[in-house]
C-alpha positions in Angstrom: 53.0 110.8 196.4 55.8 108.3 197.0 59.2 108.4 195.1 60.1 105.0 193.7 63.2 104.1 194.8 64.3 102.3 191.6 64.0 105.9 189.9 66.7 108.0 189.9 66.3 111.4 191.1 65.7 114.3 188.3 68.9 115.8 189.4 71.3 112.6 188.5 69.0 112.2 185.3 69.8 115.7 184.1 73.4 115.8 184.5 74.9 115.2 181.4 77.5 112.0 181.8 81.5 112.9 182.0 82.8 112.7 178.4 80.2 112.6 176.7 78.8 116.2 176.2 75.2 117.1 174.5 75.3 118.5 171.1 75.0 122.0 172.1 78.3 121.2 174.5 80.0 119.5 171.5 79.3 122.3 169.5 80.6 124.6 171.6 84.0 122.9 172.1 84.3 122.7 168.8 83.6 126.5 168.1 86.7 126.8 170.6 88.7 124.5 169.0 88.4 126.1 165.5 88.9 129.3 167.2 91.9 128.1 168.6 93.5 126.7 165.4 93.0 130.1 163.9 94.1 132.5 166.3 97.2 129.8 166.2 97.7 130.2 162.7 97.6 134.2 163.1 94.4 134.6 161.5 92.4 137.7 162.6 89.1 136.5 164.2 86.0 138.2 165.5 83.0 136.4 167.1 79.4 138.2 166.1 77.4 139.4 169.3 74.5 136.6 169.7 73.4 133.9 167.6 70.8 135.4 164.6 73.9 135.6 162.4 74.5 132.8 160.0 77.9 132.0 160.3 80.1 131.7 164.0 83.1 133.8 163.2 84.4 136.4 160.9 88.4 135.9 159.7 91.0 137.2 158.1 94.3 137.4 156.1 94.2 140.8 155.7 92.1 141.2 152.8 88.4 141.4 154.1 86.6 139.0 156.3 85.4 135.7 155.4 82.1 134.4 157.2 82.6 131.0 158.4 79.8 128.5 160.0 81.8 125.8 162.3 80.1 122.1 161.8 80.8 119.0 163.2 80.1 115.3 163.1 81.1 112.4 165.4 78.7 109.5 163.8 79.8 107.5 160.9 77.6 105.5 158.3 78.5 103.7 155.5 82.3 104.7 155.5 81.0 108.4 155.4 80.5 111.4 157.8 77.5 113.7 157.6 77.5 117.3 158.3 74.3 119.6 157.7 74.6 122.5 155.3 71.5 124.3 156.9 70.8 126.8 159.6 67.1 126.7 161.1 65.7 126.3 158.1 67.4 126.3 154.5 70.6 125.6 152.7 73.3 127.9 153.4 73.8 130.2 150.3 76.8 132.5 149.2 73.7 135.6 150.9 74.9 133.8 154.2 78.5 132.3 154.8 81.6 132.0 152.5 82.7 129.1 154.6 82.0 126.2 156.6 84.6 124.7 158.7 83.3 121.2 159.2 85.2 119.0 161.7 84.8 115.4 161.6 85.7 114.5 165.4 86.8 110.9 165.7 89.4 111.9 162.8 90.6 115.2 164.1 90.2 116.8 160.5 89.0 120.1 159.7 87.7 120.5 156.4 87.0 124.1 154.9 84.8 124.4 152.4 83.5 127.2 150.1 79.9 127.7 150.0 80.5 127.9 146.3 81.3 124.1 146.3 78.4 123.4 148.7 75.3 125.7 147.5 72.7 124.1 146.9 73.1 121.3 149.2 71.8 121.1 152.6 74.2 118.0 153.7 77.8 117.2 153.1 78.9 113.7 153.0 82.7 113.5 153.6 85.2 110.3 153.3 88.4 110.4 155.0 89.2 106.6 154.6 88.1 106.6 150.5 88.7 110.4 148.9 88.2 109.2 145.5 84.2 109.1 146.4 84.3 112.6 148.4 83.3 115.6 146.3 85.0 117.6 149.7 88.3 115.7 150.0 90.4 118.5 148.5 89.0 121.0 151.3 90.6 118.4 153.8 92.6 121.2 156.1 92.4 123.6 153.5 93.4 126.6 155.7 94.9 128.5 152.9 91.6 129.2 151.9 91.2 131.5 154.4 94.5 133.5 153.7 94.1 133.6 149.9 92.0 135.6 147.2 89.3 133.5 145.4 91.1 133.6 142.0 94.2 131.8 143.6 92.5 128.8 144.2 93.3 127.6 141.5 91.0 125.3 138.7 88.4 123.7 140.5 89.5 124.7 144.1 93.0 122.6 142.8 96.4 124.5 143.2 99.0 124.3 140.9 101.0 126.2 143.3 101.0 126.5 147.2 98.3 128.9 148.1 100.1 130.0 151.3 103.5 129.3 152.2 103.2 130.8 155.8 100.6 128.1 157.2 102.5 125.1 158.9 99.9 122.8 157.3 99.3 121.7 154.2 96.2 121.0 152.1 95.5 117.4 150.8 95.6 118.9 147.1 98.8 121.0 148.1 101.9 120.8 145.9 104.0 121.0 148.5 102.1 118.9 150.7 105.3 116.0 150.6 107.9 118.6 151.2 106.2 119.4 154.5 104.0 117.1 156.3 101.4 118.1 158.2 101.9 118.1 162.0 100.1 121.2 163.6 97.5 121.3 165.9 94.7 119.0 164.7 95.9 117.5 161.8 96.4 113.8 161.1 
């Protein structure tokens, strides 16, 4: 059989192109990006062995661990970003994670949302340019999450009082979100 030489060769078709990765690369990166802004924030973190588990990481403030699933999205529709709430199969429940971490990549936010907010959804639609249509915009860097007991969140996820002073980032529902901008790794 003759090759055709208009046809690339398989190798030059299978290699993926510079800067632009496949979604299992992407996903990947942004594992170790959220892994990074953790370990920055002197979180303790822990990485199950394999991937049957639910959720990517296990962190903590010191008072148990929190399962947390890392999603992303790069694609925007209608003003909105999209995120599945599913493994394989079904909707994440509170059985599974306690957390998922979506990052919305052309942004650079993090959002970190509890399943309790989520369940039972199995997509997340999130609006960083119009927050009074997000149901998630309150979880917008919401790192303290992490560091605090559930029944300091406050009335509908909604602080009255800074849930962690320690973090260098705020919340976008923080109370003391003017006194101290945001400026750490990955925030806008």
């Amino acid at each position: 059989m003759s090759r055709s030489k208009d046809k690339p060769s398989y190798s030059s078709r299978c290699q993926p192109l510079i800067g632009h990765p496949s979604r299992k690369r992407l996903g990947e990166a942004i594992e170790a990006a959220f892994l990074a802004v953790v370990a920055l924030f002197n979180f303790d973190i822990a990485r199950p062995w394999g991937e049957t588990h639910p959720y990517d990481f296990l962190v903590s403030a010191g008072r148990g661990f929190w399962r947390v699933q890392v999603k992303a999205t790069q694609r925007c529709a209608d003003n909105r970003y999209r995120v599945k709430a599913t493994g394989w199969r079904d909707a994440y429940t509170s059985d599974d994670i306690d957390f998922i971490a979506a990052y919305i990549v052309p942004e650079k936010l993090w959002y970190i949302v509890p399943i309790e907010s989520i369940a039972p959804r199995k997509g997340l639609r999130f609006y960083p340019h119009d927050g009074r249509k997000s149901l998630f915009e309150k979880y917008r860097e919401a790192w303290c999450l992490l560091a605090c007991d559930p029944k300091a969140r406050g009335w509908k996820d909604i602080p009255a009082v800074c849930r962690c002073r320690e973090l260098p980032t705020r919340c976008s529902v923080c109370p003391r979100r003017n006194l101290h901008p945001a400026g750490f790794v990955m925030a806008k």
